[in-house]
C-alpha positions in Angstrom: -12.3 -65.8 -99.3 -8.7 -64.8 -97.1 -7.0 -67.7 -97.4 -4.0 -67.1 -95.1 -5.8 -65.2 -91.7 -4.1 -63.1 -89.3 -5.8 -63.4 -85.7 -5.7 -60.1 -83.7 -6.7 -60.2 -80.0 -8.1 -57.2 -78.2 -7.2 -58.0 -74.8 -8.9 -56.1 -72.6 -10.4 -52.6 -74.1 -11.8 -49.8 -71.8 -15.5 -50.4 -71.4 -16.6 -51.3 -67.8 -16.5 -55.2 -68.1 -14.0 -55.9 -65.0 -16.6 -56.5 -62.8 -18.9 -58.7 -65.4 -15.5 -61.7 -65.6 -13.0 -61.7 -63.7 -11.2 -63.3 -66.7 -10.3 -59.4 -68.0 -7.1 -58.3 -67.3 -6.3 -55.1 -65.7 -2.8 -54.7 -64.0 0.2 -54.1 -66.4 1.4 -58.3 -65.2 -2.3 -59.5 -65.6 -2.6 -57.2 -69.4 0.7 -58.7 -70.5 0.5 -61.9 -69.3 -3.0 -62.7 -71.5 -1.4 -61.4 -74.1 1.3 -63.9 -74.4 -1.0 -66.6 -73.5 -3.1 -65.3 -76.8 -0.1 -65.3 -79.1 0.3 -68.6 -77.6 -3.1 -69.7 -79.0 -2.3 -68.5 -82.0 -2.9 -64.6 -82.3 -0.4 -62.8 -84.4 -1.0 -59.3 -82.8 -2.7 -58.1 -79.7 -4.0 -55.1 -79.5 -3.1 -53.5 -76.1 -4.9 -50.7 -74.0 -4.1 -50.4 -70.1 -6.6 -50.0 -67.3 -5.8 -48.4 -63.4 -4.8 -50.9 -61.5 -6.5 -49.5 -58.5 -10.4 -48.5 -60.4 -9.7 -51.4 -63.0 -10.7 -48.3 -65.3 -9.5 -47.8 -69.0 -6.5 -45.6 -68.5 -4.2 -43.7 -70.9 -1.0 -43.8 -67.9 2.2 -43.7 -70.1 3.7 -45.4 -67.0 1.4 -48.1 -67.3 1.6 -48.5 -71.1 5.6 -48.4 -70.6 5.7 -51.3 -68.1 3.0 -53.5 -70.1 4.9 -53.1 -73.3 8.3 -53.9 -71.5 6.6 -57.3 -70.3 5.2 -58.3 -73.0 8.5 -57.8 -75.1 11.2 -59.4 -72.3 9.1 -62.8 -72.1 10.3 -63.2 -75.3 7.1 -64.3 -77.4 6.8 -63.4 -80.8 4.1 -61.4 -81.3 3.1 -58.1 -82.9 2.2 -55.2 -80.5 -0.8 -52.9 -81.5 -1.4 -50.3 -78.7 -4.8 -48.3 -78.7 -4.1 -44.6 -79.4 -8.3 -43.9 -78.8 -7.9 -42.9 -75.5 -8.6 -38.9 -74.4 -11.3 -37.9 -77.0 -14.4 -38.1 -74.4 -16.6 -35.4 -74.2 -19.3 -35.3 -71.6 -21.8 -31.9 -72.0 -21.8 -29.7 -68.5 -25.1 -30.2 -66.7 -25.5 -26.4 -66.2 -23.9 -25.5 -69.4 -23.2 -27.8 -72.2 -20.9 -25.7 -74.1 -18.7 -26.4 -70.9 -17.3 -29.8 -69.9 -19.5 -31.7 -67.5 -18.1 -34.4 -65.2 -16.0 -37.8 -67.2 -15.1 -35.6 -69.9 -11.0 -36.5 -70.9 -10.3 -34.1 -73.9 -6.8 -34.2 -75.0 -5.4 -33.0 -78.0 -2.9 -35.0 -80.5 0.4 -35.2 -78.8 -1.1 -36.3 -75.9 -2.9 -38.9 -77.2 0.0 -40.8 -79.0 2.9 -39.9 -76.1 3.0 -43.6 -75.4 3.0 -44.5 -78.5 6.3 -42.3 -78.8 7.6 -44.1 -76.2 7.1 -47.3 -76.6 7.0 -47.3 -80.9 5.1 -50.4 -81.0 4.9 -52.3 -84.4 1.3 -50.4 -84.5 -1.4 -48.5 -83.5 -4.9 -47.6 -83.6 -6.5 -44.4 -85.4 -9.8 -44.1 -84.9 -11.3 -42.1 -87.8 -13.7 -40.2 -87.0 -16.4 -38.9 -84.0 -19.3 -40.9 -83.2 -21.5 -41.0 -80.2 -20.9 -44.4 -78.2 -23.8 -46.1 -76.6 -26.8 -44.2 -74.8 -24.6 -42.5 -72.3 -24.8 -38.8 -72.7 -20.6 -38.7 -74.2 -19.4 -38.1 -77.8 -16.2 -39.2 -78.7 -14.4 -36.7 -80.9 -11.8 -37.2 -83.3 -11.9 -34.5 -85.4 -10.0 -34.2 -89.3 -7.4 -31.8 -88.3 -6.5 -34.1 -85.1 -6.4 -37.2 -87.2 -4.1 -35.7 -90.0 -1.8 -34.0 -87.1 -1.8 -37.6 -86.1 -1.4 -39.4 -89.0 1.7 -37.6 -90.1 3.0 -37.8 -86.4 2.7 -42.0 -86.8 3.9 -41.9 -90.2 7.1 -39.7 -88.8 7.8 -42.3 -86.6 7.3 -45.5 -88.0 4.6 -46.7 -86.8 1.8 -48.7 -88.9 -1.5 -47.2 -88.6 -4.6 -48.9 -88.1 -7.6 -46.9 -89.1 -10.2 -47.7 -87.2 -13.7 -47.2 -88.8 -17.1 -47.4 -87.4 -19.8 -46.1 -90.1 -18.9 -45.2 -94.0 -18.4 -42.0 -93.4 -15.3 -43.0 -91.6 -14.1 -44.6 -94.3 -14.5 -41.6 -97.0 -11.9 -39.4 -94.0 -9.5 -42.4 -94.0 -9.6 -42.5 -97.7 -9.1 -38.4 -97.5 -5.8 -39.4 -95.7 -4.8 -41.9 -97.7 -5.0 -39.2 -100.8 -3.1 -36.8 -98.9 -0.3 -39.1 -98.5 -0.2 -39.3 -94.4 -1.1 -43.1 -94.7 1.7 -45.4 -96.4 0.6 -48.2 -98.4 -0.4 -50.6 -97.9 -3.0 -48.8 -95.6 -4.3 -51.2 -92.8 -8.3 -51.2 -92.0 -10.0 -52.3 -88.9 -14.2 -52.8 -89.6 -15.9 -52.2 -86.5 -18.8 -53.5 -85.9 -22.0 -53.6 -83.9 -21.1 -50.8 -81.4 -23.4 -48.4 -80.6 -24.1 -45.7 -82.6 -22.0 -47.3 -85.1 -22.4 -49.9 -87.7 -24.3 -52.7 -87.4 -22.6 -56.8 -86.9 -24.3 -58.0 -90.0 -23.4 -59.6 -93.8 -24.5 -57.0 -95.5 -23.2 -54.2 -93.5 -19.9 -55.5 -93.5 -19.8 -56.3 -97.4 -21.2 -52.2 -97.9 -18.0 -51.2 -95.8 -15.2 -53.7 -97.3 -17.0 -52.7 -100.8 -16.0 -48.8 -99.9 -12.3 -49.7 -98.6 -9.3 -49.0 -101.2 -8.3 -51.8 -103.5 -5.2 -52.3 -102.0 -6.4 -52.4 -98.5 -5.2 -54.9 -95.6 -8.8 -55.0 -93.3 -9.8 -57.5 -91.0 -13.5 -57.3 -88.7 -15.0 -57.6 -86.1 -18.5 -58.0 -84.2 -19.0 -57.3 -80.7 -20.9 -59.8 -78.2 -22.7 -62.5 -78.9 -21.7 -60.9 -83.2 -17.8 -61.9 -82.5 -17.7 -65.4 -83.6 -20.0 -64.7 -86.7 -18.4 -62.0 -87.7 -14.9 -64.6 -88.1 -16.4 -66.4 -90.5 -17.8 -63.4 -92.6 -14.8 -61.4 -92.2 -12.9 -64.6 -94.1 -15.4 -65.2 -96.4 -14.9 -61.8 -97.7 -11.5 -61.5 -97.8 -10.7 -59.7 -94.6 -8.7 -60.9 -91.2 -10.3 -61.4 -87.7 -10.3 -59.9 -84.4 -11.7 -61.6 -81.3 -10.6 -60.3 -77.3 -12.4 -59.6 -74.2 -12.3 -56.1 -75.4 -15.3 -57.4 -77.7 -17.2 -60.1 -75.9 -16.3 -61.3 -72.7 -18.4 -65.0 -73.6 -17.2 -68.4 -74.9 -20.7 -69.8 -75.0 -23.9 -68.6 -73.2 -23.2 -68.2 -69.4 -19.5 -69.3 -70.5 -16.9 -66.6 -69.2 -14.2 -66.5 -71.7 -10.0 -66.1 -71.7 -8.6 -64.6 -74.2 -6.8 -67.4 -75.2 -10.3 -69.7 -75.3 -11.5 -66.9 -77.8 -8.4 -67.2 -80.0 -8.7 -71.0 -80.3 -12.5 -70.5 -81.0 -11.5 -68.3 -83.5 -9.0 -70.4 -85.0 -11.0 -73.6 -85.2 -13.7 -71.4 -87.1 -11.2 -70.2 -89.2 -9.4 -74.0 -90.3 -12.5 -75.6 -90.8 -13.3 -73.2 -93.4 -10.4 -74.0 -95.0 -8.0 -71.3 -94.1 -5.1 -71.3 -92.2 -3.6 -69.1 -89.2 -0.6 -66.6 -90.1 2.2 -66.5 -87.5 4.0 -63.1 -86.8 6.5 -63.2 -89.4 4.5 -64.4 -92.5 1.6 -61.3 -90.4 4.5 -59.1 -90.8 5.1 -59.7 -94.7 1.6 -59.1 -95.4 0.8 -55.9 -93.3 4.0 -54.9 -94.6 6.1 -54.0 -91.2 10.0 -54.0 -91.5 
């Protein structure tokens, strides 16, 4: 069991959940402002993605990334910044022709995909490790190996603390590859995904299977998506790991109970103490993940 639990808060994702609550941020003001209120509650990072203020849409806008980080960091709270770096990997088959791209499809390559991270060198940022088909709709996201070494080594060049994203344990076998290759410093930072389709599923034994694979010096926390978030606290703790909770994830405090971000922190947190842990702040996160 993780005795000493950092709380990360995925704040608002990408997924088309803006007109489900109107609790989910989507303008740079609204983004930043739920994130302070989370590191309020008690979150030690929030993991950041920006949406088109006009379509509520997930974007990748370095404008909009830019302005959000700038907020976020001038109100003064303490908090660590995680910004997504998953956006631009969507591939949607042509109709006609499905070696061609078909309508939806945003296909970037590297660079592209981390030039707001350049700019804005957050403390970290996500790599997601690997291409997987997401949901039922007819899109693959691709992250291929040569991308995610190109931009491992760009992150690592910079500073920035990856966190490898994995959604199956085939994922985990390519992080490990570049982990081996030395593009990922130690201690190498894990993020469990869970219960996304086609991914792995929100369950004990699941979760255990994947942990079981990660290195043995590892840093991981997990998480479970819907009605799976708050279970998935608890089992993430009890095997070791940290927790992430957001609106990214689960837009519901209880059944037919719209959630903040900030409720879902405090859920989290009270799940968390009366197991017998305690809650890291952003300095004593800092030491563990190992940021300067």
């Amino acid at each position: 069991m993780n005795h000493d639990v950092i709380i990360t808060c995925a704040v608002t994702g990408a997924g088309a959940t803006t007109d489900k609550s109107e609790h989910v941020p989507v303008t740079p003001e609204q983004i930043a402002a739920s994130s302070i209120e989370a590191a309020k509650a008690g979150a030690a990072v929030v993991h950041v993605h920006v949406r088109d203020p006009e379509t509520g849409e997930g974007s990748r806008d370095v404008g909009l990334f830019k302005e959000t980080v700038k907020l976020i960091r001038e109100s003064g709270t303490d908090v660590i910044l995680n910004l997504t770096a998953g956006m631009g990997g969507d591939w949607v088959p042509g109709d006609e022709d499905p070696a061609m791209p078909g309508a939806g499809t945003d296909m970037i390559g590297p660079e592209e995909r981390l030039a707001h991270v350049v700019e804005c060198k957050p403390d970290i940022c996500s790599l997601d490790c690997g291409t997987m088909n997401f949901g039922n709709g007819n899109y693959t996201y691709i992250n291929t190996a040569p991308f995610l070494r190109k931009m491992a080594k760009m992150v690592q060049d910079l500073g920035v603390k990856p966190e490898l994203e994995v959604f199956d344990l085939g994922q985990i076998r390519l992080a490990r590859a570049l982990i081996d290759e030395g593009l990922i410093d130690a201690p190498p930072l894990f993020q469990i995904c869970l219960g996304i389709p086609w991914g792995a599923g929100a369950d004990t034994e699941t979760m255990a299977a994947m942990k079981q694979a990660l290195p043995a010096d590892a840093l991981w926390a997990g998480f479970g998506i819907s009605r799976m978030q708050m279970p998935m606290v608890a089992q993430a703790v009890l095997l070791g790991g940290n927790v992430r909770v957001g609106l990214e994830d689960n837009i519901y405090l209880d059944r037919g109970v719209l959630a903040t971000n900030a409720m879902l922190v405090e859920r989290a947190s009270e799940i968390i103490e009366r197991m017998g842990a305690r809650i890291l702040g952003p300095d004593e996160a800092r030491a563990k993940i190992g940021l300067s």
